[in-house]
C-alpha positions in Angstrom: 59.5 71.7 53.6 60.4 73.4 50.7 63.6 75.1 49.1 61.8 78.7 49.9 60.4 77.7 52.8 64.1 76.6 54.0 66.0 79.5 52.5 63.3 82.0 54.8 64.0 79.7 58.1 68.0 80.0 57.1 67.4 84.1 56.3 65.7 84.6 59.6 67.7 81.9 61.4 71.1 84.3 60.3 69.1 87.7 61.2 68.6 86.7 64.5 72.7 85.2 65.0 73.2 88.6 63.9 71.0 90.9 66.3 72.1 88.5 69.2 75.7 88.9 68.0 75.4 92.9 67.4 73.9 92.9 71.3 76.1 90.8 72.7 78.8 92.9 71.5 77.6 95.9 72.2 76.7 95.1 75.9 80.7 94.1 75.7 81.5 97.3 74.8 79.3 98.9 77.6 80.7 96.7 79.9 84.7 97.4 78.9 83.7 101.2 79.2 81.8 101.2 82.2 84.7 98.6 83.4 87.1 101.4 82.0 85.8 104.3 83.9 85.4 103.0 86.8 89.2 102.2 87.1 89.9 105.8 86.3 88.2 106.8 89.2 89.6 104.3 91.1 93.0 105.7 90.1 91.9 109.0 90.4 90.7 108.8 93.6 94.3 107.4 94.7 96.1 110.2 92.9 94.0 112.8 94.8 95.2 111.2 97.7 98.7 111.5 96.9 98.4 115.5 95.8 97.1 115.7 99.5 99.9 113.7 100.9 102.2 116.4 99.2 100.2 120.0 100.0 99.9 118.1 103.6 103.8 118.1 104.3 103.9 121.8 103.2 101.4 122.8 105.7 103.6 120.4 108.3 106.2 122.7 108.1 104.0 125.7 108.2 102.5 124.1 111.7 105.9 123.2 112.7 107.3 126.7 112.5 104.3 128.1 114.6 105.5 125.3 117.5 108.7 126.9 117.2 107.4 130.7 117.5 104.9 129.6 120.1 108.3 128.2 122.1 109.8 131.7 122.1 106.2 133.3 123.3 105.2 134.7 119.9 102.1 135.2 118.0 102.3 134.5 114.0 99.6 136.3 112.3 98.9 133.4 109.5 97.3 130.0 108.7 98.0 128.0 105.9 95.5 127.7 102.9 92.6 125.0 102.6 93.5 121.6 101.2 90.7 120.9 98.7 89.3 117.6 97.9 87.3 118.4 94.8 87.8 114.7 93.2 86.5 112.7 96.3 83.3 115.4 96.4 82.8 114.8 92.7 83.0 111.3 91.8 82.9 109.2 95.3 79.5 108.7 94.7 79.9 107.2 91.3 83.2 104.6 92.5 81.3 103.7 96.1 79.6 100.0 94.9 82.9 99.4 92.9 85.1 99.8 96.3 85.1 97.0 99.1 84.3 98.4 102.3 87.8 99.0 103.8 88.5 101.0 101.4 84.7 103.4 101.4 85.2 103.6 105.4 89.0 104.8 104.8 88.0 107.3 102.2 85.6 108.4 104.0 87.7 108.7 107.0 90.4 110.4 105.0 88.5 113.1 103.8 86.3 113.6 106.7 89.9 114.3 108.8 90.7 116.9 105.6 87.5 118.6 105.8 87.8 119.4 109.9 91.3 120.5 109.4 90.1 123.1 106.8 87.2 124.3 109.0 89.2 124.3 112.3 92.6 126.2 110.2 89.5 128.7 109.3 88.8 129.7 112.6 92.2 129.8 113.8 93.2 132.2 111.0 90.2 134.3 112.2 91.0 134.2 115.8 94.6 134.9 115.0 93.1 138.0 113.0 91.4 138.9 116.1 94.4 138.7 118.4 96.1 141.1 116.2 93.3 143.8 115.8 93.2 144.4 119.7 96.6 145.0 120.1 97.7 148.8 120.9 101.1 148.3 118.8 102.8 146.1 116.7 105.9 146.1 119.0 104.4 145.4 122.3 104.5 142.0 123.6 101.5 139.0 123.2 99.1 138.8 126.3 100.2 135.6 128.1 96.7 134.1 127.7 96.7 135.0 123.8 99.7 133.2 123.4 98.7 130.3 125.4 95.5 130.0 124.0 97.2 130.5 120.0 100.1 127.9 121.2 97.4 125.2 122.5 95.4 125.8 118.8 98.5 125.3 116.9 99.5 121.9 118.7 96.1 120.5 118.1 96.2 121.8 114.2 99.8 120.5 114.1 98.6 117.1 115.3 95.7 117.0 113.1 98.0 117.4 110.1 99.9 114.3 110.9 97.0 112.3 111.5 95.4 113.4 108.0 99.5 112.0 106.6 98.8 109.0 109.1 95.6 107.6 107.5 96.6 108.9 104.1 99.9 107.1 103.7 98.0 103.9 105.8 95.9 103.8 102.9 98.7 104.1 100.2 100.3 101.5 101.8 97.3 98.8 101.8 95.2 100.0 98.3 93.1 96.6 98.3 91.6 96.9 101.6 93.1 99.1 104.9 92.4 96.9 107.7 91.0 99.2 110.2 90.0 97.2 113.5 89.4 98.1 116.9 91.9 96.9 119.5 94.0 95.1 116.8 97.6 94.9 114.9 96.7 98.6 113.3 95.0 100.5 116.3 98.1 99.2 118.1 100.1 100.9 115.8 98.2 104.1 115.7 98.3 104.3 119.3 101.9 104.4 119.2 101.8 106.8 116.5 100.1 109.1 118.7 102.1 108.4 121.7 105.1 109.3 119.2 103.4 112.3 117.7 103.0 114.1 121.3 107.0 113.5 121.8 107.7 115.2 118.6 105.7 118.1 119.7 107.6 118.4 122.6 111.0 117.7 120.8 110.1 120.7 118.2 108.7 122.9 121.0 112.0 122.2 123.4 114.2 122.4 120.2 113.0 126.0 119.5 113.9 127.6 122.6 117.8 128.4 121.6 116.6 130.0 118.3 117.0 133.4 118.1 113.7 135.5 117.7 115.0 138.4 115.0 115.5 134.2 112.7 112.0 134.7 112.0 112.0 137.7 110.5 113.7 136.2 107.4 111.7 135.3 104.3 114.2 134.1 102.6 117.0 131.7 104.2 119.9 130.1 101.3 120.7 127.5 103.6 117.2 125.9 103.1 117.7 126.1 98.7 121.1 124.4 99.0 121.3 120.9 98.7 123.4 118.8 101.1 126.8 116.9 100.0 
């Protein structure tokens, strides 16, 4: 073999190293964005979890006040706005093969507990609407059965809140993989959580009954904006 001939081999010999090279290091920098991405939604799918956490113990307190009107035999013509879930909708889909599947099922779970609050807080704002159009006058006292019906819907929307908190803060708590198992260390748990939960109900509902009515009439109360010693 000639000079030539070896100079061509040793041309074509460095164009290839270089193609292979160029690919290699583009499929790199596929991989580190695609690696890159993913983790963002990883992350965002945690931080949406979080914002719910928060807008969920703002509508705890707006469930918790209806236990205590419901206590003194009252009616309160309002529900509490929809918790939306527009990053889980959005990008699930795109994050599912990336997550093991502790963590899909408990998504899945989560959000599936977010969405039946929101349908079943619908229907009690329209049946509380309802309850308030039949009524002669705004001053005359709440049909027994109205306020017994309204009072068992807003137990069951005040228990589905802190279930929603329940799984939510379950998942904060154990990122890498919840450990969700039938008749084991965490449905023992969550059976005592609910055991617990129907106590508080009581407690708030018993706790209400030496309130005075005309307290709910306030919109505005300093006590709450002051912060304690």
């Amino acid at each position: 073999m000639n000079f030539l001939d070896q100079k061509v081999l040793l041309t074509i010999a460095v164009g290839c190293i270089a193609v292979a090279v160029g690919w290699l290091l583009a499929q790199g920098t596929v991989l580190a964005k695609e690696w890159w991405n993913i983790r963002k939604l990883r992350r965002g799918l945690l931080d949406e979890l979080e914002d719910i956490k928060e807008q969920m113990r703002h509508v705890e307190r707006i469930y918790a006040r209806k236990l205590q009107v419901h206590s003194l035999r009252g009616i309160e013509p309002s529900a509490s706005v929809a918790i939306h879930n527009m990053f889980f909708r959005q990008y699930f889909k795109d994050v599912f093969s990336h997550l093991n599947r502790k963590q899909r099922l408990s998504y899945q779970l989560i959000h599936a507990s977010v969405d039946a609050f929101n349908k079943q807080n619908e229907k009690f704002y329209d049946f509380t609407a309802e309850l308030f159009k039949k009524r002669d006058s705004k001053d005359k006292p709440a049909d027994d059965g109205d306020v017994k019906v309204w009072g068992d819907q807003v137990i069951a929307l005040y228990k589905n809140v802190m279930v929603v908190l329940w799984h939510i803060e379950f998942h904060l708590r154990n990122k890498h993989g919840p450990p969700y198992e039938f008749m084991g260390p965490t449905h023992e748990t969550y059976v005592k959580f609910e055991e617990d939960l129907d106590q508080e109900v009581k407690r708030i509902i018993e706790g209400a009954k030496n309130i005075k009515r005309e307290n709910f009439e306030k919109f505005y109360d300093e006590g709450l904006f002051k912060k304690k010693p």
